[in-house]
C-alpha positions in Angstrom: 109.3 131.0 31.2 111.3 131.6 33.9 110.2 134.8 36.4 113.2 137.6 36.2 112.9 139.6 38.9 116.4 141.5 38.8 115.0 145.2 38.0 117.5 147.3 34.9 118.9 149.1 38.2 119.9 146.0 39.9 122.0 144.9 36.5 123.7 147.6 36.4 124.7 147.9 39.7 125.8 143.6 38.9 127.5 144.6 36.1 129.0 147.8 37.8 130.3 145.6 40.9 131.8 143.3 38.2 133.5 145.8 36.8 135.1 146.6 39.8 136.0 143.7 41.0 137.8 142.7 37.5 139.8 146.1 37.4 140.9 145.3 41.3 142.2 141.6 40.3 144.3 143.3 37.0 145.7 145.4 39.8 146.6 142.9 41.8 148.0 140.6 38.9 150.0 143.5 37.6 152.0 143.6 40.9 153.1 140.3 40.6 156.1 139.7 38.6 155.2 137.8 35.6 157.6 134.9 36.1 155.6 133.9 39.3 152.5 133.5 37.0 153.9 132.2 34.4 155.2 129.4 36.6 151.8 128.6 38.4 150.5 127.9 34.5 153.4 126.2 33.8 152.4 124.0 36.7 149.0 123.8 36.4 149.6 122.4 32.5 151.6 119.7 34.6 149.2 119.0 36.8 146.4 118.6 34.0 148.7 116.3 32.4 148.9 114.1 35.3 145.3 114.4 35.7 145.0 113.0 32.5 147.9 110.4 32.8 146.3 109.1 35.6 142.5 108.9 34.3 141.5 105.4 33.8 142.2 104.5 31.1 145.1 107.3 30.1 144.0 109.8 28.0 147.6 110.0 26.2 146.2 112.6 23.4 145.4 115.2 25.9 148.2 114.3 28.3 150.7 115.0 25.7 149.4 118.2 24.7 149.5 119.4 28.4 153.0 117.8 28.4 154.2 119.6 25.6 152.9 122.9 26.6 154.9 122.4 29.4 158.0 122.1 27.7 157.0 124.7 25.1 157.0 127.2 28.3 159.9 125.7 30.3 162.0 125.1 27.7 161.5 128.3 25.8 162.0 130.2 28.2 165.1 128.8 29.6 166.8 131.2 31.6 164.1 133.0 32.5 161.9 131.4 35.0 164.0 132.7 38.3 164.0 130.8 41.1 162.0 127.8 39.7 163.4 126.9 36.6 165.6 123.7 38.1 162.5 122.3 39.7 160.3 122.8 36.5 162.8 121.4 34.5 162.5 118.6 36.4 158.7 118.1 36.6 158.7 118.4 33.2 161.1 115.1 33.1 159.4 113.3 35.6 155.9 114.1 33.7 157.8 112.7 30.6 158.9 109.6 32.0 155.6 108.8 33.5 153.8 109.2 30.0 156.3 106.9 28.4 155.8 104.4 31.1 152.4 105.1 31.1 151.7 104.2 27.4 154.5 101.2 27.2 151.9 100.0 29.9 148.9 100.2 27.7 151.0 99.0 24.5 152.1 95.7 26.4 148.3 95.1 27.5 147.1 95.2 24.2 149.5 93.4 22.7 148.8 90.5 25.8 145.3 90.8 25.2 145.4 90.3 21.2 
């Protein structure tokens, strides 16, 4: 068994710290206007996609879920992404277009290698 030596005092003072180090991020995240974090998810769905666009070999499933959580966010909320909307909009094109290239790719391989 493995030797605990963290006394009930020295939890609670973990868990107290914890806590307050939780309550400290919610502040900071409520001071940030919501569209700002909705676009870093927004981007880091696209960025997961690419991740798994580029993995060798594709991993289309999970690529196009990421993809279409992307366009689930960017186009849903259309008008409402401020600033970053055009550039989204685009990403979520280019991300798009790479998948379809991307699994024409793998299609034409197997069908060369049948």
């Amino acid at each position: 068994m493995p030797n605990n030596s963290t006394t009930p005092q020295e939890s609670e003072i973990d868990i107290s710290e914890a806590a307050e180090a939780l309550a400290e991020t919610r502040q900071r995240l409520a001071e940030i206007p919501a569209e700002v974090v909705v676009v870093n998810h927004v981007m880091g769905l696209y960025e997961l996609a690419a991740i798994h666009l580029s993995a060798q070999p594709p991993r289309l499933f999970e690529a196009a879920l990421a993809i279409d959580a992307v366009a689930c966010l960017v186009e849903g909320l259309e008008g409402r992404l401020g600033d970053e909307e055009a550039t989204l909009k685009l990403a979520l094109d280019n991300i798009r277009i790479a998948f379809v290239q991307i699994k024409d790719a793998m299609l034409k391989e197997e069908e060369e290698t049948a």
